[in-house]
C-alpha distance (Angstrom), angle and dihedral (degrees) to the residues before:
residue distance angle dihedral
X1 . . .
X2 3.68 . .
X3 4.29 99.1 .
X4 4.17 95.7 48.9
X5 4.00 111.5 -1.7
X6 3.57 90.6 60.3
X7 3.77 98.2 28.9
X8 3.54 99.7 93.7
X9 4.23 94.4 65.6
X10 3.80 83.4 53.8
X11 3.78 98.4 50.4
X12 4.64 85.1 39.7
X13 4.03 93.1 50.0
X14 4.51 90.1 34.6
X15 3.71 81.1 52.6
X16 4.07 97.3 49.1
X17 3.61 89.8 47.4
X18 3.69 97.7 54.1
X19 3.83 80.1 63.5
X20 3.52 97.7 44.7
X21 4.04 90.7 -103.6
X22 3.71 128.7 139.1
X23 3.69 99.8 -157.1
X24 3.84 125.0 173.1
X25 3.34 97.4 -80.9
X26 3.57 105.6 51.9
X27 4.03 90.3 82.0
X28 3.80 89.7 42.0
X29 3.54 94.7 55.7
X30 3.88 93.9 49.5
X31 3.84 92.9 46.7
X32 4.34 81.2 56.0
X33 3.69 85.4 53.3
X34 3.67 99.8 44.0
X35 3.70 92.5 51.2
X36 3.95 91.3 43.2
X37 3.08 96.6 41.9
X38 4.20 94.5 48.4
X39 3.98 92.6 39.6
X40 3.79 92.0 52.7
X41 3.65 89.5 48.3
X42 4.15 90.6 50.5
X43 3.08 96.7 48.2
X44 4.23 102.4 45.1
X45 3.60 83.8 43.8
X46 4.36 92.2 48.2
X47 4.09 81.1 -141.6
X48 3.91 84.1 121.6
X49 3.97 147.8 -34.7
X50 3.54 99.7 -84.2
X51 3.68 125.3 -138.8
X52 4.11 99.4 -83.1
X53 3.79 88.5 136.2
X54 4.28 96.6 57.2
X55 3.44 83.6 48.3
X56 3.58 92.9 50.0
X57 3.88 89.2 51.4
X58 3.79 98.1 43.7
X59 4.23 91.0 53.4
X60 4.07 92.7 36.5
X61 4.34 96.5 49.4
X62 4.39 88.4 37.2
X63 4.17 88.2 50.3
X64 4.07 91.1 44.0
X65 3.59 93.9 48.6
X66 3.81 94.5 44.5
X67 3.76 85.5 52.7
X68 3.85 96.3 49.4
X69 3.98 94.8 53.8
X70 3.52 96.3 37.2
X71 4.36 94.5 54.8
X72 4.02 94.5 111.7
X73 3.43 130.8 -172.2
X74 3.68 112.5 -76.2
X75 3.67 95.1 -166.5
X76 4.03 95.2 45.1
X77 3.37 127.7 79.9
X78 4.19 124.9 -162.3
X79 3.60 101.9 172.0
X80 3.83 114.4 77.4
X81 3.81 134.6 173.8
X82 3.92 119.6 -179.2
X83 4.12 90.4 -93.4
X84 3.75 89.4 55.5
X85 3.77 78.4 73.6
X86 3.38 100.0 56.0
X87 4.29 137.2 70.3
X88 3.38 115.0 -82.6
X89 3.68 88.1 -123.8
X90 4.03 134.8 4.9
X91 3.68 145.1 -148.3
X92 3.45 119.9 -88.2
X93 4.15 121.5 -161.6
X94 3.96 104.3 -147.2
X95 4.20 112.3 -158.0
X96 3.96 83.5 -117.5
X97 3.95 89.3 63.3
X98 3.93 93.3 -110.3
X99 4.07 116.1 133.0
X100 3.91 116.9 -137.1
X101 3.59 131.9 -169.3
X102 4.09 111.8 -136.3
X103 3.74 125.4 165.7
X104 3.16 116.4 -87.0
X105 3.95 91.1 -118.7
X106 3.49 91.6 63.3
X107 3.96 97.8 61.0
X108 3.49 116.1 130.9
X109 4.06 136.9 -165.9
X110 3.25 112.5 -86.1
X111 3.83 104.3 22.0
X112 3.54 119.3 132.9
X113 4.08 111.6 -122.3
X114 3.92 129.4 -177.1
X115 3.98 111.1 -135.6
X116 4.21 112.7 -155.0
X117 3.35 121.9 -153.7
X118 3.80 112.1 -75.1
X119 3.61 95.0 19.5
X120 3.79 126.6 131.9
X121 3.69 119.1 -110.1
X122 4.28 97.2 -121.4
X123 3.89 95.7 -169.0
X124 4.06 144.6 15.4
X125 3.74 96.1 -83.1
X126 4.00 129.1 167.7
X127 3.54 111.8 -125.2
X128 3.64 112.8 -113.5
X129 3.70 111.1 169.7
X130 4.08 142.7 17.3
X131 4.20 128.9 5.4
X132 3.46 121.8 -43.3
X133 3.47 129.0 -161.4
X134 3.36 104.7 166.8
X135 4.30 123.4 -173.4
X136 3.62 113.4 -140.4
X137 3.88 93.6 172.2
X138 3.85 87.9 114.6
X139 3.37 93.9 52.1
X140 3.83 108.2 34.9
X141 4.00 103.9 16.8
X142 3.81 95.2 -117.1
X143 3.68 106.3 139.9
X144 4.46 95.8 -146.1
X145 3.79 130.2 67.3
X146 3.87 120.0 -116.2
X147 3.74 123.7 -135.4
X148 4.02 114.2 -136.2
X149 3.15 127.1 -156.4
X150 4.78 130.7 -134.8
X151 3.56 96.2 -80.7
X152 3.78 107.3 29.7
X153 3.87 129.1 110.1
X154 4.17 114.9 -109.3
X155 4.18 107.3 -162.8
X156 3.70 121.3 -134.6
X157 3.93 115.3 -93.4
X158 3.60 88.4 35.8
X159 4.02 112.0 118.7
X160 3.88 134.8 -140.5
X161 3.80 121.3 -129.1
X162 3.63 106.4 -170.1
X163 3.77 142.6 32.8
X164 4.12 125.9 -23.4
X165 3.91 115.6 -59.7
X166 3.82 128.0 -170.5
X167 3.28 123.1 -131.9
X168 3.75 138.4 -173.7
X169 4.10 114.2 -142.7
X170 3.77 117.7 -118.3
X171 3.51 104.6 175.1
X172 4.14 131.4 20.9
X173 4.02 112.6 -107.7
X174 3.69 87.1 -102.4
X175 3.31 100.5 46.6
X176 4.18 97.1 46.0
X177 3.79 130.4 102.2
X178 3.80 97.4 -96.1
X179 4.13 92.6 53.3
X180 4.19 84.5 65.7
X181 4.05 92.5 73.3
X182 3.68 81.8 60.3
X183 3.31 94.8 53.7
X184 3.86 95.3 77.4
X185 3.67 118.6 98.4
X186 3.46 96.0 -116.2
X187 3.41 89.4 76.3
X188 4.08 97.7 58.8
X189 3.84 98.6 44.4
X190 3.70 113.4 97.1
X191 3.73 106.7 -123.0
X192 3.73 105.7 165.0
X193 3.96 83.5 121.4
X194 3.39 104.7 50.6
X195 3.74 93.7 165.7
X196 3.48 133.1 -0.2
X197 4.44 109.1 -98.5
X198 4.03 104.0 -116.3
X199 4.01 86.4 -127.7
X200 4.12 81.8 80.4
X201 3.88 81.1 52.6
X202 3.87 92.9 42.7
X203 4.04 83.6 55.7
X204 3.73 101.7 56.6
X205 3.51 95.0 51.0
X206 4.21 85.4 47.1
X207 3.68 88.2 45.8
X208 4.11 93.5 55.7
X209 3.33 91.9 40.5
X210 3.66 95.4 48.1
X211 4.01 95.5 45.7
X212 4.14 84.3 48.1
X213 3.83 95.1 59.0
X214 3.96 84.3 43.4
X215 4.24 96.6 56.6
X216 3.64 84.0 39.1
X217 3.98 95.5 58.2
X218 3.80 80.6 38.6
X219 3.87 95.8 56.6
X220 3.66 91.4 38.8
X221 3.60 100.7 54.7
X222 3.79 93.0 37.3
X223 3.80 88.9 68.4
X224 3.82 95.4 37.1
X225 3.67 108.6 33.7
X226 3.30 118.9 -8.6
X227 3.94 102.3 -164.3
X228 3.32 87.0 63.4
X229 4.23 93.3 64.2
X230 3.94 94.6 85.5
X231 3.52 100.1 46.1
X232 4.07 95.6 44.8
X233 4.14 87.5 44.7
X234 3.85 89.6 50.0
X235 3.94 96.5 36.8
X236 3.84 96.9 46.4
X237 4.36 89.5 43.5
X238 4.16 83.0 51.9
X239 3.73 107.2 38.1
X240 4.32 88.7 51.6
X241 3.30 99.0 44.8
X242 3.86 105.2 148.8
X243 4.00 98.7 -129.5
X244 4.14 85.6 122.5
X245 3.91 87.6 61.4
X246 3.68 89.3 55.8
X247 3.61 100.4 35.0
X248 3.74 88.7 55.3
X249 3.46 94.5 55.5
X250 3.70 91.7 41.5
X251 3.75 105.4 54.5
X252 3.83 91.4 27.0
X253 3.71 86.6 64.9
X254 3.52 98.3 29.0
X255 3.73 86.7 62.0
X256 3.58 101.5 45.1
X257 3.86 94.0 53.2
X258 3.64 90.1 49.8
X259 3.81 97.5 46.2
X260 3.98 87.8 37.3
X261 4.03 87.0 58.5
X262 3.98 85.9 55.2
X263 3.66 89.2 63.2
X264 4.12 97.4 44.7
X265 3.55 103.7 -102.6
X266 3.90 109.0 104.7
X267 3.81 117.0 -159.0
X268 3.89 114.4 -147.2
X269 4.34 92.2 -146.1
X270 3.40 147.0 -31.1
X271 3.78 94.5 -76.3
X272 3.45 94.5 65.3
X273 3.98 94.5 60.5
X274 3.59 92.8 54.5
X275 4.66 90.7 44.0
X276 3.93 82.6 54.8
X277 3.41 100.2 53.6
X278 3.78 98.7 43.5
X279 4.37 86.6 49.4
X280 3.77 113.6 124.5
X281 3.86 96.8 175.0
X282 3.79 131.1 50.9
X283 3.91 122.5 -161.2
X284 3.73 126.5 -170.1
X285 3.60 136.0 -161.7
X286 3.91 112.2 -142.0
X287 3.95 115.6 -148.0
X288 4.07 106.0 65.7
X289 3.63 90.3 -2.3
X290 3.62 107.2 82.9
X291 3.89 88.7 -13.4
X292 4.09 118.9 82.4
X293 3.77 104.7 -117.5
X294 3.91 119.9 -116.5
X295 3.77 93.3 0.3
X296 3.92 109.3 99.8
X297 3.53 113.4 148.7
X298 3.80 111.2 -119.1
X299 4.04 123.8 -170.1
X300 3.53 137.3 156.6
X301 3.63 128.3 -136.1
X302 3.63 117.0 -159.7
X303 4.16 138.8 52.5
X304 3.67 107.0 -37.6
X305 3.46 127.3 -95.2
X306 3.90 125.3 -100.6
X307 4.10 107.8 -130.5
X308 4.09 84.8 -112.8
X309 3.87 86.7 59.3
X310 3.88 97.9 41.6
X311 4.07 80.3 54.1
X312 3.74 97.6 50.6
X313 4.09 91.2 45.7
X314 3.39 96.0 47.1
X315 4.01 93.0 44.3
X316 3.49 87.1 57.5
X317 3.92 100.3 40.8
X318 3.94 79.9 48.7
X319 3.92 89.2 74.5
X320 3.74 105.8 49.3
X321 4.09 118.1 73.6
X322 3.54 89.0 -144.8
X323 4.08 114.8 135.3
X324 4.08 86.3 -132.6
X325 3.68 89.4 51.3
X326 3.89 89.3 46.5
X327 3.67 88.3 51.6
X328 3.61 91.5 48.5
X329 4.19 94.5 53.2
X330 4.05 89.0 47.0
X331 3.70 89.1 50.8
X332 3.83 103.5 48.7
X333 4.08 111.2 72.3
X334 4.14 106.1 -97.3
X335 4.02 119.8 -79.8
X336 3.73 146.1 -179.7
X337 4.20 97.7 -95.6
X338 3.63 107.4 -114.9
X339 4.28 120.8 -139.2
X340 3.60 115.7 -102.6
X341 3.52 135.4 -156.9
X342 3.41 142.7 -156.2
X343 3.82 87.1 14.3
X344 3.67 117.9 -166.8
X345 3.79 134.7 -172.2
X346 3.91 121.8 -177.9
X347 4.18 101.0 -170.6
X348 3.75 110.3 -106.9
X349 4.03 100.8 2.8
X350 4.06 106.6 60.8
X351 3.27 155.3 -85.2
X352 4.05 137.0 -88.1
X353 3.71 138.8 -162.7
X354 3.42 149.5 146.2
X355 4.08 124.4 -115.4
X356 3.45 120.9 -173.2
X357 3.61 93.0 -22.1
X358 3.81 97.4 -50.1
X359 3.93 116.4 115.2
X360 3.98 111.6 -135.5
X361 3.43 128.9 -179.3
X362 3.82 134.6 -166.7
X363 3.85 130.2 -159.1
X364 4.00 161.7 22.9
X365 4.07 120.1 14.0
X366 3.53 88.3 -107.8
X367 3.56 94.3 57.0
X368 3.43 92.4 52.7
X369 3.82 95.4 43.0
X370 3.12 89.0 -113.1
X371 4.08 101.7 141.1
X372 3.81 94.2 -144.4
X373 3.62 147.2 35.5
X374 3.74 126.5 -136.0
X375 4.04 103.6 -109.0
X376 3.55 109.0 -91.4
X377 4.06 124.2 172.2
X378 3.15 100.3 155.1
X379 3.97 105.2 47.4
X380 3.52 147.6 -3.4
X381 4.07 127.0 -79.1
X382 3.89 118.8 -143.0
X383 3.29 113.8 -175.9
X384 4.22 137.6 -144.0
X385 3.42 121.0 -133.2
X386 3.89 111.6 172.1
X387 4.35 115.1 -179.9
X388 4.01 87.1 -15.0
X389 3.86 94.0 -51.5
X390 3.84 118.6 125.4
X391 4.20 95.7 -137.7
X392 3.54 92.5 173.1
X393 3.59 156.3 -67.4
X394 4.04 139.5 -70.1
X395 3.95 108.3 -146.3
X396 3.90 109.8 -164.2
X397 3.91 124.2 -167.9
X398 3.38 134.1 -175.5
X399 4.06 124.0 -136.2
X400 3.81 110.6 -121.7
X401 3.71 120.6 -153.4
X402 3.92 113.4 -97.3
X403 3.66 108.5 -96.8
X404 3.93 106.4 11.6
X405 4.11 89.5 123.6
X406 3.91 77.7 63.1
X407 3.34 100.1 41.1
X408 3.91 88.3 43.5
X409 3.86 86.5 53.2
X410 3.71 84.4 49.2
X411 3.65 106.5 51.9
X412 4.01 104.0 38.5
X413 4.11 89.0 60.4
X414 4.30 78.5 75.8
X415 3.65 115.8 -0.5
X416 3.74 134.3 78.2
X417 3.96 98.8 -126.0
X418 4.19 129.9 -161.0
X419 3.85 131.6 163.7
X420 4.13 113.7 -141.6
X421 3.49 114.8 -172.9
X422 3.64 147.5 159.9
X423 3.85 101.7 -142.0
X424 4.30 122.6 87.5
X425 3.79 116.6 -84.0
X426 3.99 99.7 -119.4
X427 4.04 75.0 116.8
X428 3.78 93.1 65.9
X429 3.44 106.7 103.4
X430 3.66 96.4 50.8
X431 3.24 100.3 50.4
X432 3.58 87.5 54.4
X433 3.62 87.5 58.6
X434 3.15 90.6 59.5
X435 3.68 105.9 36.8
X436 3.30 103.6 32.7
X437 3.61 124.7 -100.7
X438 4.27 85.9 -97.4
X439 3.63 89.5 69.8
X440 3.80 107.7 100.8
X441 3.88 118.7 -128.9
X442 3.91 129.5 -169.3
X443 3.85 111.7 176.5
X444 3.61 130.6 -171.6
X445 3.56 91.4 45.7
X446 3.79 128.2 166.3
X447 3.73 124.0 -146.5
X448 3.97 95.0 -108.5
X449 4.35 78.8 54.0
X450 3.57 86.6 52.7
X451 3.52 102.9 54.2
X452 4.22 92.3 44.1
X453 3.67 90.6 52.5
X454 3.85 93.1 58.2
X455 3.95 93.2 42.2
X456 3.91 82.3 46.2
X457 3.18 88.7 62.4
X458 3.91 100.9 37.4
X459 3.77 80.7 60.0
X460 3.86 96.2 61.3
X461 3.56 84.5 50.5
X462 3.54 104.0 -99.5
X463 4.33 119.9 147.4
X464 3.60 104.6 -141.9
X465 3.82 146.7 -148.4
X466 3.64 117.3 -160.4
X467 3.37 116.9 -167.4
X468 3.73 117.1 -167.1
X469 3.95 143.1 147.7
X470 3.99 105.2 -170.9
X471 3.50 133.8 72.4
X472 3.28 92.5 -115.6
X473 3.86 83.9 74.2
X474 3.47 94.7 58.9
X475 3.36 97.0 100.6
X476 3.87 106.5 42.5
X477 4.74 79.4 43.8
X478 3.20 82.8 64.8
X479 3.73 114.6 46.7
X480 4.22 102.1 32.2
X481 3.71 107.0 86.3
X482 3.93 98.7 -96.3
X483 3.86 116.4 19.0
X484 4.01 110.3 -158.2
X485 3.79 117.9 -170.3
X486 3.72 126.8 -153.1
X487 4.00 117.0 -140.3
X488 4.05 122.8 166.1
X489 3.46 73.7 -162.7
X490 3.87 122.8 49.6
X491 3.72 99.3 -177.2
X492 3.88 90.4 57.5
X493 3.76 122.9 85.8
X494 4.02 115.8 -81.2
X495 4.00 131.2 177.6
X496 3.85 123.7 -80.6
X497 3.88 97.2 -73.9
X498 3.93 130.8 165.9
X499 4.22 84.8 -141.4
X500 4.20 131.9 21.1
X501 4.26 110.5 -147.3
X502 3.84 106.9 -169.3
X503 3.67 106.4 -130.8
X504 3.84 101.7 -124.5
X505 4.12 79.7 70.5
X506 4.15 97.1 47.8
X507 3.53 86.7 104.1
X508 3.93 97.8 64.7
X509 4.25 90.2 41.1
X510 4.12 83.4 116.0
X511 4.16 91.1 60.0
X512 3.70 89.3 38.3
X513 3.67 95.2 55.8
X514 3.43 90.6 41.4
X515 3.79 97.4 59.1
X516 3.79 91.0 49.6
X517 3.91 77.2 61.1
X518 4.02 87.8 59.7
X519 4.50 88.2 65.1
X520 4.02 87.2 86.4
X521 3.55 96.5 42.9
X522 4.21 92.1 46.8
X523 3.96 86.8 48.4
X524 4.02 101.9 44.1
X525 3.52 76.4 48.5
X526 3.60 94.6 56.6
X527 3.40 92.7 42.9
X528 3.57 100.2 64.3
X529 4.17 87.3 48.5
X530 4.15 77.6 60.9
X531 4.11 102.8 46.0
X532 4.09 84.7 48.4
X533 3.92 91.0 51.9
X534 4.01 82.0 40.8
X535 3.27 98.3 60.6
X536 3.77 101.0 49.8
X537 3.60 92.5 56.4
X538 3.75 96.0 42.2
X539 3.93 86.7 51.9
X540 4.29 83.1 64.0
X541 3.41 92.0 29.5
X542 4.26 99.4 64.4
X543 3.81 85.2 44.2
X544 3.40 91.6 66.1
X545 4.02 94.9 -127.7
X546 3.55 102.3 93.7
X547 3.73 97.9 151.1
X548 4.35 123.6 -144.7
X549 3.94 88.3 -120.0
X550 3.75 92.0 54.7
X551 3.79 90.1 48.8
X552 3.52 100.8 47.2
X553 4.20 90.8 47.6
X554 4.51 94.6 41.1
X555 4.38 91.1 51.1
X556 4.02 100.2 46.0
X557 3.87 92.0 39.6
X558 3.55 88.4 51.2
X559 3.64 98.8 39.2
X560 3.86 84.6 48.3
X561 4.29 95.0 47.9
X562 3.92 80.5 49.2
X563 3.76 93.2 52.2
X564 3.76 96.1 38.7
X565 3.90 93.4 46.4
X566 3.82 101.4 44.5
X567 3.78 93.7 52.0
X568 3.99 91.1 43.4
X569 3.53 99.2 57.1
X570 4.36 85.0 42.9
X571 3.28 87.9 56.1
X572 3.82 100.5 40.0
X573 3.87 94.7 49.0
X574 3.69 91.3 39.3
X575 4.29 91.8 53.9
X576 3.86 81.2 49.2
X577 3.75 96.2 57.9
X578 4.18 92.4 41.2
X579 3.69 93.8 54.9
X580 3.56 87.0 52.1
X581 3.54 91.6 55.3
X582 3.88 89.1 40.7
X583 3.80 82.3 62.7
X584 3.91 93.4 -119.9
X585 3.56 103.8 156.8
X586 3.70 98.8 -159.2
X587 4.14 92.2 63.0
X588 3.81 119.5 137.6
X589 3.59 114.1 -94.1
């Protein structure tokens, strides 16, 4: 028990002293010592039976609650790299006809690969044969797939929807345009410990105030009695040994992450728990964040158009890589693409062309001259213009989560808020609505942006929550001070993130934030469970007659109130926040 149960707190608090650190375990270990070292003593000496059994107790309830917090999620994973986004392995086209399967590490320029449906694009390739329709909304935030064309170059990260394509590599996987968001030195520093827990502060503080009750016992005794200075020392260093610190921390945590999972929103550690509550500023990606991926509503408002003229708009909507043009090519029924001429694009108004001698135009009211745009909140207008006619107009919406007026509502009442995102701003005013016009909004944003706004604000001082779903929000995940991704599916792939929410639960983020906030309560709570049992053994202990039978009853049935206590008042808060989400109206505030 002593040699290799307990050796790990030695080798945790020998490793916090070599950089001048009193962590947790640094009193822990010397209370195993102590009681080792005293018991051994006893009992080679027959002047008594030693205190094996606290020992015992201490090691067993510090190794069980270790265990309990640090059970992860077998089926999650938080740390991501670009590969981590790819297939293990991918096709390979031999000049014989054959297929081969090759890691994807090994891909080289000018290889020949086969892309399924659903697969991730691994490299910059050219697209050599079949339809693509390739979603990039991981990689650039735009919410709608983009159809390319023989000939045309499909970026890694970027994903097919459809039937098998071929594709001829361009550019290694290390060398193509998705590997540059790595580049950025967020990515290389080691921030599993973004901040050190305040239990480690908790311990010094219990660690001078233990050793200052010892040298008093010590000082007392060695003017009144002095035989009585070893066993006061010895019984004071055993008695307060801080295992209810850590145990509080352990199974308060332990518990939360496990009853958090329950409710969809999977915690990487214990660290995390304690970043979210101490946030002051929340930041939120748009497109599959608090929008509903791939399910804008599209109408159009005006005569209906003939086949020939859904042709010639989508033709031209076909050459811009615009998300409104995207949305436009979904939206009309498929056709052959058309060849257009004299093709214009003026960036964020429209496009123009001509197509078999017709001239059509695609875009805002002002590009069209037209003065004035029908009122649109919600969406985005684009409107037709075929041979100088005005036929109509394309209204586009996007699908917000259900609930985020609430949890807007929610969140502003304590949290700095901002939405960062890569799409246009035609959305603006509605998300003001719903936001409130305080809530700052940058739009247009690439991922390098990203990133700099959060360490911006990390700079003023601000702790921040990102929240995020894309890959495109890998970057800013993983630098802002907790990085929460949002997946409608949680066995997919998702960014680097310190915690995954699954999207059907966005709505009740507020209450899950909030009982992350309840860890400090649970564990002050705990602690004063610990200074009560404290202070009856100390009161035997500076006598200098702390007896074995008294130690071995005070250390389990304070381990066990710890224990019992912790995972009560989980539990409790955590059945309060389910019935709310239940919808029972008569849950415990």
């Amino acid at each position: 028990m002593f040699f290799y149960s307990a050796s790990e707190f030695f080798i945790s608090a020998w490793k916090g002293f070599k950089q001048k650190i009193v962590n947790i375990d640094a009193p822990i270990a010397l209370a195993v010592l102590i009681t080792f070292g005293r018991s051994f003593y006893e009992v080679v000496s027959g002047t008594g039976a030693g205190y094996f059994d606290s020992m015992t107790g201490i090691v067993f309830f510090m190794l069980i609650g270790r265990y309990f917090q640090g059970k992860t999620y077998d089926s999650l994973s938080f740390e991501r790299d670009y590969t981590s986004y790819f297939p293990i392995g991918v096709t390979v086209l031999n000049e014989n006809g054959t297929e081969t399967q090759i890691p994807v590490s090994k891909l080289k320029a000018g290889q020949r690969i086969k892309i399924h449906s659903h697969e991730i694009i691994p490299a910059d390739s050219i697209l050599f044969l079949g339809k693509a329709n390739i979603d990039y909304s991981f990689v650039t935030g735009e919410s709608l797939p983009v159809e390319k064309n023989i000939g045309e170059i499909i970026y890694a990260g970027g994903k097919q929807i459809g039937g098998a394509i071929e594709l001829e590599v361009v550019k290694e996987v290390s060398q193509s345009y998705l590997t540059k968001l790595w580049n950025n030195d967020v990515f290389n520093e080691n921030q599993e410990e973004k901040k050190e827990s305040f239990i480690h502060s908790v311990s010094r503080y219990f660690t001078v105030a233990l050793f200052s009750v010892a040298i008093a016992a010590v000082v007392y005794w060695s003017i009144n009695d002095p035989s009585k200075v070893w066993n006061a020392l010895t019984a004071v260093l055993i008695v307060a040994c801080p295992c209810a610190l850590l145990l509080s921390a352990t199974f308060t945590n332990g518990s939360l992450i496990r009853l958090l999972g329950k409710l969809n929103f999977y915690v990487k550690n214990a660290n995390v728990i304690e970043r979210i509550s101490e946030a002051d500023t929340i930041v939120f990606d748009k497109t599959g964040t608090i929008t509903r991926q791939q399910e804008a509503r599209i109408v159009y408002n005006g005569p209906d158009l003939s086949e020939t003229e859904q042709q010639l708009v989508r033709s031209l909507a076909n050459q811009s890589n615009h998300p409104l043009s995207k949305s436009i090519v979904s939206y009309l029924p498929f056709s052959k693409t058309l060849s257009v001429k004299n093709f214009s694009e003026e960036k964020g108004k429209g496009v123009s062309g001509v197509i078999n001698g017709v001239e059509i135009r695609l875009g805002s009211a002002g590009f069209m001259h037209l003065g004035k745009s029908i009122h649109n909140d919600d969406g985005s207008n684009v409107y037709v213009m075929i041979d100088g006619e005005v036929n109509g107009c394309f209204i586009i919406k996007n699908v917000y989560r259900e609930g985020l007026k609430n949890v807007a509502d929610a969140l502003r009442l304590n949290y700095k808020m901002a939405i960062i995102s890569g799409d246009n701003d035609n959305e603006r005013t509605k998300l003001e609505g719903v936001f409130g016009k305080e809530t700052y909004m940058l739009f247009n944003q690439k991922p390098e942006d990203k990133l700099d706004f959060i360490k911006s604000l990390q700079q003023q001082g601000h702790k921040t929550i990102m929240i995020g779903d894309g890959l495109n929000d890998a970057g800013a995940l993983k630098q802002s001070d907790v990085g929460i991704a949002i997946t409608d599916n949680i066995n997919n792939f998702s960014p680097a993130c310190d915690a995954i929410l699954s999207g059907e639960k966005f709505r009740w983020i507020n209450g899950l934030i909030n009982y992350c906030k309840k860890e400090k309560q649970i564990i002050y709570g705990s602690f004063i469970i610990s200074i009560l049992y404290n202070i009856v053994g100390l009161f035997f202990a500076v006598q200098g007659t702390l007896e074995p039978v008294i130690a071995a009853i005070l250390m389990p049935a304070s381990s066990i109130s710890i224990v019992l206590f912790t995972t009560g008042m989980s539990s409790f808060y955590y059945m309060n926040l389910k019935s709310k989400m239940n919808g029972n109206k008569n849950s415990i505030e």
